[in-house]
C-alpha positions as CSV (number, residue, x, y, z in Angstrom):
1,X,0.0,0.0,0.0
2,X,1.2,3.5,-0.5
3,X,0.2,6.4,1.4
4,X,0.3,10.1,0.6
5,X,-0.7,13.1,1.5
6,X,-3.1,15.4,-1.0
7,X,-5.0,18.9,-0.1
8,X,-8.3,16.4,1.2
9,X,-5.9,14.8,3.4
10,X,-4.0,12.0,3.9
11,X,-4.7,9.0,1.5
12,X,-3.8,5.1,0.2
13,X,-4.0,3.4,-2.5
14,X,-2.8,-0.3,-3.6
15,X,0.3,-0.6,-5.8
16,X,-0.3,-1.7,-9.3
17,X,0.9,-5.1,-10.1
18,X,1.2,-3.8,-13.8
19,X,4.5,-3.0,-14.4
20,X,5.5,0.1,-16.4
21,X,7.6,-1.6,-19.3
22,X,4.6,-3.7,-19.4
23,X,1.7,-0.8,-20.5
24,X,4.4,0.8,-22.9
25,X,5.0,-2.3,-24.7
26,X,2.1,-4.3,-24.2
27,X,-0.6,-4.4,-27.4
28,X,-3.1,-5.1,-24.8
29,X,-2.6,-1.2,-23.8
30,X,-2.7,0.4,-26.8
31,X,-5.3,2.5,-25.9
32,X,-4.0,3.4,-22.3
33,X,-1.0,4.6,-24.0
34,X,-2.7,6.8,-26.3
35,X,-5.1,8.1,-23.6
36,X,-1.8,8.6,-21.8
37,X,0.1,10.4,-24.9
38,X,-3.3,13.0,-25.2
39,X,-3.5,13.8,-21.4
40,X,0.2,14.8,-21.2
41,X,0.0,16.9,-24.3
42,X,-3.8,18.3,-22.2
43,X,-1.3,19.2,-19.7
44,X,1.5,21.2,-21.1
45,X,-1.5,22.9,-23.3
46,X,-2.7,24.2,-19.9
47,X,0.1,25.1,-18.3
48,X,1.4,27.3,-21.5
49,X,-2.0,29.2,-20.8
50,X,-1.4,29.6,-17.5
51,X,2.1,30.6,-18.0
52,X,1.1,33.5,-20.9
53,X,-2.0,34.4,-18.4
54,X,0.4,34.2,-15.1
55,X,0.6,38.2,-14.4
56,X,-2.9,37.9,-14.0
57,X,-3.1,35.1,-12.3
58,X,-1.1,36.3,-9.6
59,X,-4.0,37.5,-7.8
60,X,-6.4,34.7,-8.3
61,X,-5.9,31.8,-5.5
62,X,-7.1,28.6,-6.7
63,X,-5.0,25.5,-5.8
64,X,-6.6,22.9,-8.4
65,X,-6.6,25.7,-11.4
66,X,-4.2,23.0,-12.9
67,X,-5.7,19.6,-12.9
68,X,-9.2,21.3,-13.6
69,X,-7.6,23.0,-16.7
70,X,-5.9,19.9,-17.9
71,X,-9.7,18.1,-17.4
72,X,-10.9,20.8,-19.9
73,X,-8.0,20.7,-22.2
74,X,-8.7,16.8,-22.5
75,X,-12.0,17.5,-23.7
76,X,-10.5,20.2,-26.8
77,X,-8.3,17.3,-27.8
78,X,-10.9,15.2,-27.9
79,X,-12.6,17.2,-30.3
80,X,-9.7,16.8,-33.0
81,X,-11.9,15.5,-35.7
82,X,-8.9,15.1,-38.0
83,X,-6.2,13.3,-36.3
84,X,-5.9,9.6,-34.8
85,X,-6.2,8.3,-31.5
86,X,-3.2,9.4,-29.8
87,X,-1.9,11.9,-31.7
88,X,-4.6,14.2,-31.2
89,X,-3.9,18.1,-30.4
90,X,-5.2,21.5,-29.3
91,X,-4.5,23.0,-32.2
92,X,-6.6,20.8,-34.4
93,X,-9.3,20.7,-31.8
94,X,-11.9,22.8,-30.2
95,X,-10.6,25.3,-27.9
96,X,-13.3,27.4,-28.1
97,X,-15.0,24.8,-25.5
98,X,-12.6,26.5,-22.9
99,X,-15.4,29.7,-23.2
100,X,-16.3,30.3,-19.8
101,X,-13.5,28.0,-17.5
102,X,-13.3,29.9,-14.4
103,X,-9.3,30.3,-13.0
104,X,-10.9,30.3,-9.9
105,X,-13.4,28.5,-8.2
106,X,-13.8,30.5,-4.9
107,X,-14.8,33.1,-7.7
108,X,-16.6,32.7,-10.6
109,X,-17.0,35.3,-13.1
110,X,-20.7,34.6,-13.5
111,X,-21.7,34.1,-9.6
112,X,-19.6,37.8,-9.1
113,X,-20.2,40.0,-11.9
114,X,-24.2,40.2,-12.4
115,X,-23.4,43.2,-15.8
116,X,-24.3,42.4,-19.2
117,X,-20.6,42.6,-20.9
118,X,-19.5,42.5,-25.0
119,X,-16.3,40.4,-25.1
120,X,-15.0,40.8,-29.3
121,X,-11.7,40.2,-30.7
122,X,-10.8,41.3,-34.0
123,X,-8.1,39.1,-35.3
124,X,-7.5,41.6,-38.4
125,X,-6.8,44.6,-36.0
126,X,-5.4,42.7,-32.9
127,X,-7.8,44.6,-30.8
128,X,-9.8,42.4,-27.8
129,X,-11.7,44.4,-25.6
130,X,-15.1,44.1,-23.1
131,X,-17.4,46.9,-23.3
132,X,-19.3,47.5,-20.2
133,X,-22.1,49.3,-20.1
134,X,-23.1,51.9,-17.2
135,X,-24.2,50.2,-13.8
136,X,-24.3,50.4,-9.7
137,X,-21.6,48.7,-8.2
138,X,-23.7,47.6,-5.2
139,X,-26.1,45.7,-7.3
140,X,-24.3,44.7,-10.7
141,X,-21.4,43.1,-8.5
142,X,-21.7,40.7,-6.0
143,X,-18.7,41.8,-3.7
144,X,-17.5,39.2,-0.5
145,X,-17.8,40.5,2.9
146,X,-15.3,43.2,3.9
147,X,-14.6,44.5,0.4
148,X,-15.0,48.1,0.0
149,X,-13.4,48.9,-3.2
150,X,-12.8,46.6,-6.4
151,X,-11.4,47.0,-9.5
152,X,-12.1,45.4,-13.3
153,X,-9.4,43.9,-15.1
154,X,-9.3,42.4,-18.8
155,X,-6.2,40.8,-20.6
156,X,-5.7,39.5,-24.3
157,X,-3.4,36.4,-25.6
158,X,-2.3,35.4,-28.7
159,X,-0.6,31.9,-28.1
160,X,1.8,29.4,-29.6
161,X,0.7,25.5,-28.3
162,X,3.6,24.3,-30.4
163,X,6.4,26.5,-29.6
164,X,5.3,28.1,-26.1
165,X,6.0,31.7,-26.9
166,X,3.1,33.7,-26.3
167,X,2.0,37.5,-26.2
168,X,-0.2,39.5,-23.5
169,X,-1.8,42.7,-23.2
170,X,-3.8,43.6,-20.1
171,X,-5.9,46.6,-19.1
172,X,-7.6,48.0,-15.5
173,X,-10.4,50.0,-15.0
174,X,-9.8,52.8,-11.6
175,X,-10.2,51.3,-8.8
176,X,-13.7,51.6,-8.0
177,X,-16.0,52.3,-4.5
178,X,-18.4,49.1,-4.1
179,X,-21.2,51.3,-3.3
180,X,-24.3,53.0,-5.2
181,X,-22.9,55.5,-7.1
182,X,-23.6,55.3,-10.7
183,X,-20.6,54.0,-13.2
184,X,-20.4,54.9,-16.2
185,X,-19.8,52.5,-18.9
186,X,-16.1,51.0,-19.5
187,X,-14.0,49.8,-22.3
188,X,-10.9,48.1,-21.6
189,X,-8.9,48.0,-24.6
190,X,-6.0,45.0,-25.2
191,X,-4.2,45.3,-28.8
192,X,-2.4,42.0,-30.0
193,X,-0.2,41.6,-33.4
194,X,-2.1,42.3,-36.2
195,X,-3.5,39.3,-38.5
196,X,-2.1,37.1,-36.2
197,X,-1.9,33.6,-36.7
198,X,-1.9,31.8,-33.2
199,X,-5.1,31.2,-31.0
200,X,-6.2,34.6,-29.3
201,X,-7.9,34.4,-26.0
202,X,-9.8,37.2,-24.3
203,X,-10.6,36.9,-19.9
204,X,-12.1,39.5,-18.2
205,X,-11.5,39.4,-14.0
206,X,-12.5,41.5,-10.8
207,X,-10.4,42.4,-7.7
208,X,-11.4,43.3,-4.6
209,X,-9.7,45.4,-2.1
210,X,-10.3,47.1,1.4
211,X,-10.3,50.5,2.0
212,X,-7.9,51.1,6.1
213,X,-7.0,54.6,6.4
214,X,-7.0,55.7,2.7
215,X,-5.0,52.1,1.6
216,X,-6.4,49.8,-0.8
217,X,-5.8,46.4,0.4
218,X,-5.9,43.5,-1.7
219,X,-8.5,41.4,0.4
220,X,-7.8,37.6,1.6
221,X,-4.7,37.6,-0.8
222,X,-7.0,36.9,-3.9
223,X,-8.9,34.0,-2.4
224,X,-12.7,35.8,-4.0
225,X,-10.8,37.7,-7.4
226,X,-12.7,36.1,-10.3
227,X,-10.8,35.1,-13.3
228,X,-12.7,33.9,-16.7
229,X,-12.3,33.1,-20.3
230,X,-15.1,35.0,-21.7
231,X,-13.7,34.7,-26.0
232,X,-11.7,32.1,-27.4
233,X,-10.8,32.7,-31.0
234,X,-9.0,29.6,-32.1
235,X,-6.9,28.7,-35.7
């Protein structure tokens, strides 16, 4: 038996009698090896994202961002319609199913901002941006306990699966009073390359800080920023 220790606890498993020279050799396991091949490649797809997305990211806390990521970049490579078993990829996918994956559970995008938002990226241009339109920050955002002030964030990335060079632009709104004032409507602008070639992603965010003695404090080190994919547009 072999215990370990994961973030639910303390757990055990039985050690597999199959041996690993057996499952890569083995006909009997073609398809665990191919299943294996696709997962691993699931991975590093998601970590690239989260490495071209990481200044961001920096203030979202979600300890299982990973494995939840790679469970969703499974499901794009499944949808490679054109390559075998195995040898299926991202880029030959769907990643346009990765619309709406939350970076943070603690605090999704939809359960935190209650506005009606226009994500668009224009590939020809370069240009992503959300356009916002005029609201109350007490009623169109749903702010945790303790947060006085908060403040909207957008970022664009234009991405190479293949070669892991990426670019990013990010914008901010001003950091805004959660209160009843009225707010006008916001833009927030990213500009990519031009005519790009690579997949181009678009997430829009919120922070949250409180207000001691005229300081902005991030609140609970990121634990209730939200984080989303809100426009995926893939090659």
């Amino acid at each position: 038996m072999t215990f370990y220790k994961t973030q639910d606890g303390h757990l055990v498993k039985e050690k597999s009698s199959i041996s690993a020279e057996k499952i890569a050799n083995d006909p009997a396991f073609a398809r665990t090896r191919e299943n294996g091949s696709e997962f691993g490649r699931a991975g590093t797809a998601g970590k690239i994202l989260r490495t071209a997305l990481r200044p961001l990211l920096a203030n979202v806390a979600d300890a299982r961002v990973a494995s939840r990521l790679t469970s969703d970049m499974v499901k794009v490579i499944q949808a490679d319609a054109t390559s075998t078993r195995g040898l299926r990829n991202v880029l030959d996918g769907e990643l346009e199913l990765l619309t709406g994956f939350d970076f943070n559970t603690s605090g999704k995008l939809k359960t935190v901002l209650y506005l009606s938002y226009t994500p668009s990226i224009d590939r020809v241009t370069g240009i992503a941006e959300v356009q916002i339109p005029a609201f109350v920050p007490a009623i169109g955002v749903s702010a945790p306990q303790g947060a006085t002030h908060m403040k909207i964030i957008s970022g664009a990335a234009a991405i190479d699966f293949e070669t892991g060079d990426f670019e990013l632009d990010s914008n901010e709104s001003a950091v805004l009073a959660v209160g009843n004032q009225n707010q006008a409507a916001i833009t927030l602008t990213n500009n990519l390359t031009p005519n790009s070639t690579k997949p181009l992603f678009l997430v829009l965010g919120i922070e949250f800080y409180q207000d001691t003695n005229g300081i902005k404090y991030p609140l609970n080190n990121g634990g209730y920023n939200a984080l989303g994919l809100v426009k995926i547009d893939g090659v």
